[in-house]
NUSEKOL-191381 format. One line per 8 residues: number of its first residue (from 1); for each residue z negated, y, x of C-alpha. Coordinates in nm, 2 decimals, padded with zeros to 4 digits. Layout:
# residues N
NUM) Z:Y:X  ...
//
This chain:
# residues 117
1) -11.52:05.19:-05.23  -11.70:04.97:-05.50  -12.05:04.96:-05.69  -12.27:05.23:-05.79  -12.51:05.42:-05.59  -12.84:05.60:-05.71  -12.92:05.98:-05.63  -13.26:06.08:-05.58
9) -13.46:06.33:-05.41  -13.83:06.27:-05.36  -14.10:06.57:-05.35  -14.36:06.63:-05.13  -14.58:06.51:-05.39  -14.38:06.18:-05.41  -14.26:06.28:-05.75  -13.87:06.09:-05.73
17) -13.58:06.27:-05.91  -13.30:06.11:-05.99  -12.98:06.38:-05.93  -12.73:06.14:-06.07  -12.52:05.86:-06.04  -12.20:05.76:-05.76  -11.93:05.54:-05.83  -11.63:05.42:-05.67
25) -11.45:05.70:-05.47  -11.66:05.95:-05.50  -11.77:06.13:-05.18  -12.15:06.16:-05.06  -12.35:06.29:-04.74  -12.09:06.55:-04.66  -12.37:06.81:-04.60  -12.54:06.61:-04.32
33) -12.15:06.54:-04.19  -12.02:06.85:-04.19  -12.34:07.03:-04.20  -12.67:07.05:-04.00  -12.73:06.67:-04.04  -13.02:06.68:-04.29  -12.91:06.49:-04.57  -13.05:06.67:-04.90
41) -13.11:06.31:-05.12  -13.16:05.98:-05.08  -12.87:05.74:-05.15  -12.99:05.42:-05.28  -12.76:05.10:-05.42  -12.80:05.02:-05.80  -12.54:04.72:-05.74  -12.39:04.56:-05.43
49) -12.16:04.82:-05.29  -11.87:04.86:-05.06  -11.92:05.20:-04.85  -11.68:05.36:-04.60  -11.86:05.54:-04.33  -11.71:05.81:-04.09  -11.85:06.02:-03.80  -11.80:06.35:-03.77
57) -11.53:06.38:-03.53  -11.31:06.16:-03.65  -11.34:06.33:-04.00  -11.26:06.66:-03.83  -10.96:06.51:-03.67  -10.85:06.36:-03.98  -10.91:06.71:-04.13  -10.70:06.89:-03.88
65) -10.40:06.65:-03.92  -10.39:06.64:-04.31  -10.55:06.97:-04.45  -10.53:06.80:-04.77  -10.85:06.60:-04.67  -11.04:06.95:-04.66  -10.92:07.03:-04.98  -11.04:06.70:-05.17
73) -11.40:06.81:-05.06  -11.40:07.14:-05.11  -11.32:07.01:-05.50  -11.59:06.83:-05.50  -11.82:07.04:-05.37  -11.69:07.31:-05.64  -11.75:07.05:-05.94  -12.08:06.97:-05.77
81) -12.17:07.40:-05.75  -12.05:07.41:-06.10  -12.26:07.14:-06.22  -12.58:07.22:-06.04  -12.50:07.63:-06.21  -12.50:07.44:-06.57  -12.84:07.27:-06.51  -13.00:07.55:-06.41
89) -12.83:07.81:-06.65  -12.91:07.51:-06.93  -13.32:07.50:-06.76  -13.36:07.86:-06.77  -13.16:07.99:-07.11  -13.15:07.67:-07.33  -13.37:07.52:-07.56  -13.58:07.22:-07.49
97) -13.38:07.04:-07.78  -13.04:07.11:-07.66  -13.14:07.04:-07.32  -13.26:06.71:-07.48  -12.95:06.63:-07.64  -12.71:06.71:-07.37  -12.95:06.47:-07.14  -12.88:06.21:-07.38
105) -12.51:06.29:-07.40  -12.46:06.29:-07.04  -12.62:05.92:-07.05  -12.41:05.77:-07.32  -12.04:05.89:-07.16  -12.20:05.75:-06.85  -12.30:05.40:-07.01  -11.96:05.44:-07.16
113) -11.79:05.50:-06.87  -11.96:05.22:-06.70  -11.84:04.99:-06.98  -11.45:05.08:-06.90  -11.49:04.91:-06.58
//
């Protein structure tokens, strides 16, 4: 609901990766919700945040009473596919420079977006 919140996945090796960056209304752990439970990253609060929790069964009532709630995940589960197919079609086809600039890109029209606040 407010703040920002840190997206990382550690290795077995303890290497951390940081997947990206949440801010206010976005959705995270859906997979673990809706899914098997495992959650596939670690969540962690850059700021002090506001977070709205659900369980599962209430989300699946809600879902079955307004459809619309199904289809506001399933967006962002397609923007989230379609991201993830970028990275790896930009790791496996690209050039270390453009991957390089587009890094740096990606960071600047996120510092500038922060900025808007």
């Amino acid at each position: 609901m407010s703040g920002s919140l840190r997206v990382a996945k550690t290795a077995a090796a303890g290497k951390e990766t940081i997947l990206g960056t949440l801010f206010q209304g976005d959705i995270f752990a859906a997979p673990p919700l809706l899914g098997n439970g495992i959650a596939p990253a670690t969540v962690t609060a850059e700021t002090d945040v506001q977070v709205l929790t659900t369980e599962r069964e209430v989300l699946l009532a809600a879902i079955r009473e307004n459809p619309e709630i199904a289809l506001r995940i399933l967006a962002v589960f397609n923007q989230r596919l379609q991201q993830l197919h970028e990275t790896v079609d930009g790791l496996v086809s690209q050039r270390a420079i453009v991957r390089l600039a587009r890094f740096i890109y990606y960071f600047a029209a996120l510092a500038r977006y922060e900025d808007g606040r």
